[in-house]
C-alpha positions in Angstrom: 15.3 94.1 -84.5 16.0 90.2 -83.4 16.1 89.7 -79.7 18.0 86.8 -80.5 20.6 88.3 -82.0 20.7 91.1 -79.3 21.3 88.2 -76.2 24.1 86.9 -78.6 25.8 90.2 -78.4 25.0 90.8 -75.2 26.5 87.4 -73.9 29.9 87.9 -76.2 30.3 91.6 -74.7 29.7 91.0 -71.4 32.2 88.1 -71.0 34.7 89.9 -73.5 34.3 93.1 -70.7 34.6 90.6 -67.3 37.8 89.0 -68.6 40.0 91.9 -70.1 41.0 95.0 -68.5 38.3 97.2 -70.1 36.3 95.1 -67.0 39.3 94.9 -64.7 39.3 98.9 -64.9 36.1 99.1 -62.9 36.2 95.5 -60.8 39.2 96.0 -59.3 38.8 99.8 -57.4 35.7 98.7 -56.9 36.2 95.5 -55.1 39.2 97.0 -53.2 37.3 99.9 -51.9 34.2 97.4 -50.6 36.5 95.3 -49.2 37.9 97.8 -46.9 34.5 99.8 -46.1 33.2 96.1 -45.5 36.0 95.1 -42.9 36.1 98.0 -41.5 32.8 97.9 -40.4 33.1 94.1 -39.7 35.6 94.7 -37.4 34.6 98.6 -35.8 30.9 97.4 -35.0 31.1 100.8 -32.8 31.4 102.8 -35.7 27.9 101.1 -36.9 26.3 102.3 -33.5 28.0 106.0 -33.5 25.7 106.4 -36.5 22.6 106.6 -34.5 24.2 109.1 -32.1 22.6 112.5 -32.3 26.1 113.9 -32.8 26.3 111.5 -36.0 23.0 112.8 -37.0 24.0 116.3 -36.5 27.2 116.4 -38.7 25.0 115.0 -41.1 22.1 117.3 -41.5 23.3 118.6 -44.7 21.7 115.8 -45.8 18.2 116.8 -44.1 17.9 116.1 -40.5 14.9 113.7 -41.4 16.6 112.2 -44.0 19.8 111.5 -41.8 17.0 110.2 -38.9 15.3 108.0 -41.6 18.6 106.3 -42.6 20.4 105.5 -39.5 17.8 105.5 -36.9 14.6 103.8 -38.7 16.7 101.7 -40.6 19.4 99.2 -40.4 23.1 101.5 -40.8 25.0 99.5 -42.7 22.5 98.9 -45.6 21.7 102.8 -45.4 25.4 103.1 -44.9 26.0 101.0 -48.2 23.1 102.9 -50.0 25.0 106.3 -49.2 28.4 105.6 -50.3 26.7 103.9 -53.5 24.8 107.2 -54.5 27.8 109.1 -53.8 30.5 107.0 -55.7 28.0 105.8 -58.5 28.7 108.7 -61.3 32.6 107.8 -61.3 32.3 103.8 -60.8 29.8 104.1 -63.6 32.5 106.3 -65.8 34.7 103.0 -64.9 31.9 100.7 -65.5 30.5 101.4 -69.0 33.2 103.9 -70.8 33.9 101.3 -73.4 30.5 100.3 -75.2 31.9 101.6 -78.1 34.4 103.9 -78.2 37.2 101.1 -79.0 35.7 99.6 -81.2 34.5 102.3 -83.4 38.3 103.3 -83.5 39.3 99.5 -84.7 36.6 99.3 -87.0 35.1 96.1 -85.2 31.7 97.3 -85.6 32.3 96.9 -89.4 32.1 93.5 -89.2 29.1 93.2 -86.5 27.1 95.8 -89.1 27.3 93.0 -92.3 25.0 90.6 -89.9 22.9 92.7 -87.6 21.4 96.2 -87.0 23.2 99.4 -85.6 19.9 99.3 -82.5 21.0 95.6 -81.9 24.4 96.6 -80.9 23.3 99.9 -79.0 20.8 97.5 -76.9 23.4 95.0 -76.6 26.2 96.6 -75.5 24.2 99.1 -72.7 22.6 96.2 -70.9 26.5 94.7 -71.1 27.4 97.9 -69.0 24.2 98.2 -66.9 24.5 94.3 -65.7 27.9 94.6 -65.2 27.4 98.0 -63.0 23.9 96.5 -60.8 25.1 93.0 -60.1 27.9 94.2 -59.0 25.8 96.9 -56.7 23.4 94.0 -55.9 26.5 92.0 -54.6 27.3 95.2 -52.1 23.5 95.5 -50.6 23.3 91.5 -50.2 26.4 91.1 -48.3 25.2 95.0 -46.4 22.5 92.9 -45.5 23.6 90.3 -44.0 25.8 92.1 -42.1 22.7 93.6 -40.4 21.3 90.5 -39.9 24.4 89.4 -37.8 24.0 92.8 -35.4 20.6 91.5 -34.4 19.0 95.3 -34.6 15.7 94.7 -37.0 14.0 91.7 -38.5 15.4 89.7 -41.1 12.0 90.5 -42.8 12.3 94.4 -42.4 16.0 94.5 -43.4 15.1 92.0 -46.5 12.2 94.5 -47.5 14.6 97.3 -47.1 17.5 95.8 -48.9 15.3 95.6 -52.1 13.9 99.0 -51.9 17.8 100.3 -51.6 18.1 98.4 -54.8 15.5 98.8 -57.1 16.4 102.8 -55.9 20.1 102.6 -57.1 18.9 100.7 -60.1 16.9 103.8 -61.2 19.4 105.8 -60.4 22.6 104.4 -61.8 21.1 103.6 -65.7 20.8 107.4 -66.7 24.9 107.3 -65.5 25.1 104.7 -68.1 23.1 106.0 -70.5 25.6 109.1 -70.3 28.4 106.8 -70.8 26.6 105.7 -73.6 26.8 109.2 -75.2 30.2 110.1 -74.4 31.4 106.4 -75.9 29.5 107.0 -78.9 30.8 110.6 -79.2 34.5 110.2 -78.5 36.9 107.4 -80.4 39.3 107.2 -77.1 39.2 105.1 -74.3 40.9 107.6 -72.4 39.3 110.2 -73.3 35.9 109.2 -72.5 36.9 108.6 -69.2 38.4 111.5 -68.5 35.6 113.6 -70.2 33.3 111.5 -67.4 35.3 111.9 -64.5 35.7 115.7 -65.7 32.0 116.0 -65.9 31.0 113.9 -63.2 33.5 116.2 -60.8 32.6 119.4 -62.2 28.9 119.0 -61.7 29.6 117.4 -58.0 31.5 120.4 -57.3 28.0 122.7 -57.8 26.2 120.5 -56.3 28.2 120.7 -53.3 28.4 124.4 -53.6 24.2 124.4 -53.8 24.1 123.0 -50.4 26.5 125.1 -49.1 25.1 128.1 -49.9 21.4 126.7 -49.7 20.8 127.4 -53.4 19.5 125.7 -56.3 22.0 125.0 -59.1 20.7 124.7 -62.3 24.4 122.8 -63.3 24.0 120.2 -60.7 20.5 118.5 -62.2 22.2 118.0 -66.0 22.8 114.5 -64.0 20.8 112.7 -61.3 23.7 114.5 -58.9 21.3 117.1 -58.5 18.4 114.9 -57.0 20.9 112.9 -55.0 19.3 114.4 -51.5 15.8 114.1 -52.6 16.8 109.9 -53.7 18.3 109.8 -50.5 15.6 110.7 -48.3 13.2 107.8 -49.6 10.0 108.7 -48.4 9.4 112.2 -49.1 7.5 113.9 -51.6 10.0 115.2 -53.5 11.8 111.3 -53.7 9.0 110.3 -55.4 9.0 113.4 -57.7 12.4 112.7 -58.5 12.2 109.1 -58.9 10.1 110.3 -61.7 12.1 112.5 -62.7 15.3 109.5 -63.5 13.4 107.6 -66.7 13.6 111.4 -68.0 17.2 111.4 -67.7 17.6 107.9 -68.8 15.4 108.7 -71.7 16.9 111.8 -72.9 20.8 110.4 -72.5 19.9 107.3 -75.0 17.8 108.9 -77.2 21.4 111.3 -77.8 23.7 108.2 -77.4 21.5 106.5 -79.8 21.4 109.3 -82.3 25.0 110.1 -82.4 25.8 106.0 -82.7 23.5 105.7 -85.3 24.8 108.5 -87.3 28.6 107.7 -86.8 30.6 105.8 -89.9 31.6 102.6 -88.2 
C-alpha cells in the first residue's frame, strides 16, 4: 500500500466529486437548507431565547429532560441547536454525500484502468476519505459559522463556546464516518447510482421510523441500533454515562461497515 499513491487518488476524486453533480447532489440541499435555518435564526433572535423556556424544554423531553437542560440551558442554543439538526439529518445528507465511491464507476469499468497501476485497498482508502472530507468540512463549516453566531448574542465566553464548538465536532465526526462507511457498502454492493441512494434513504427512513417508535412506546428496538440512529439520544446527551458508552460503541460500527464494504469491493470484478 503507497500512501502516495492513495493522496493522488484522493486529491483526483475529491475535486472530480466538488465539481460535477455527483458533488452538487449533496452541496446544494445542503447549503440551501443552512442557509435558511441560519437566517432564520439570524433574523428571529427570539426564537434562540424560547429555547431556554421551560415550555421549550418541556416539548422536548423526549429527548431526556437533562439532556434537553444540558443543550439549551448550559450551553450556547444555536451551536446545540446546529448539533441537533446535524444528528438528525446526518444519515440522509450522508446517503447524498458519499453514494458514489464506487458504484459508477464499477458500472463504466473506470476502475479497470486505476487496477493496472495501483491496489484495490488504495482506491477503497482513497475514495472513503473523498466522501468523509467532503461530508465533515462541510459539517465543520455549519458549527464555525453556529459559533459565531453565539459569539454575536453575547450569552457565554468566546472561550466556552470555542471549547464547546470543538467538542460538538469531534462528536459528529464520530458519528457521521460509520454513515459513510455504510455508503461504502451499499456503493460497493449495488452498480446504480440511483439505486444506492434509494436503498440509503430506504434504510436510513426505515430504521428512523423504529427508532421513533422505541421512544414512543419507551422500548428498546433492536432495528434502530443496526446504525448509530439508535444511540442518537445517548450522543446527544454528551455527558452521560451512557454517551461515553456509546461513543465507544461508533468505531464498532465504523469498523464492522468497512470491513463489509471492503470485503464485497475487494471481491467484485471491476
Amino acid at each position: 500500500m503507497n500512501w502516495q499513491r492513495i493522496a493522488l487518488l484522493l486529491q483526483f476524486d475529491f475535486y472530480h466529486t466538488v465539481t460535477r453533480l455527483r458533488g452538487w447532489v449533496f452541496l446544494v440541499p445542503f447549503s440551501i437548507y443552512w442557509v435558511i435555518v441560519f437566517r432564520y435564526l439570524d433574523s428571529h433572535p427570539e426564537v434562540v431565547k424560547g429555547f431556554r423556556s421551560q415550555e421549550a424544554i418541556s416539548a422536548m423531553e423526549y429527548f431526556g429532560s437533562d439532556t434537553t437542560f444540558n443543550l439549551f440551558v448550559n450551553n450556547p442554543v444555536i451551536v446545540s441547536l446546529s448539533f441537533l439538526l446535524l444528528i438528525i439529518t446526518a444519515p440522509f445528507f450522508t446517503v447524498l454525500a458519499s453514494y458514489g465511491q464506487f458504484c459508477s464507476d464499477l458500472k463504466n469499468g473506470f476502475f479497470r484502468f486505476l487496477i493496472a497501476r495501483c491496489h484495490r485497498i488504495e482506491i477503497f482508502i482513497a475514495r472513503f476519505l473523498s466522501a468523509s472530507i467532503l461530508i465533515t468540512t462541510t459539517f465543520l463549516v455549519v458549527v464555525i459559522i453556529a459559533a459565531l453566531m453565539s459569539m454575536k448574542d453575547g450569552d457565554f465566553s468566546n472561550l466556552d463556546i470555542l471549547n464547546y464548538s470543538v467538542r460538538i465536532f469531534m462528536t459528529l465526526l464520530l458519528y457521521v464516518l460509520p454513515f459513510v462507511a455504510f455508503m461504502s457498502l451499499l456503493s460497493a454492493l449495488v452498480k446504480s447510482e440511483l439505486g444506492v441512494i434509494f436503498l440509503g434513504m430506504t434504510v436510513s427512513g426505515v430504521i428512523y421510523l423504529f427508532y421513533i417508535s422505541s421512544l414512543a412506546t419507551q422500548q428498546s428496538s433492536n432495528v434502530a441500533y443496526l446504525l448509530p440512529i439508535g444511540v442518537m439520544n445517548n450522543i446527544l446527551a454528551l455527558q452521560s454515562e451512557f454517551f461515553w458508552k456509546s461513543i465507544a460503541l461508533l468505531p464498532v460500527y465504523f469498523i464492522v461497515y468497512t470491513v463489509l464494504a471492503y470485503f464485497i469491493f475487494h471481491r467484485r470484478n471491476l
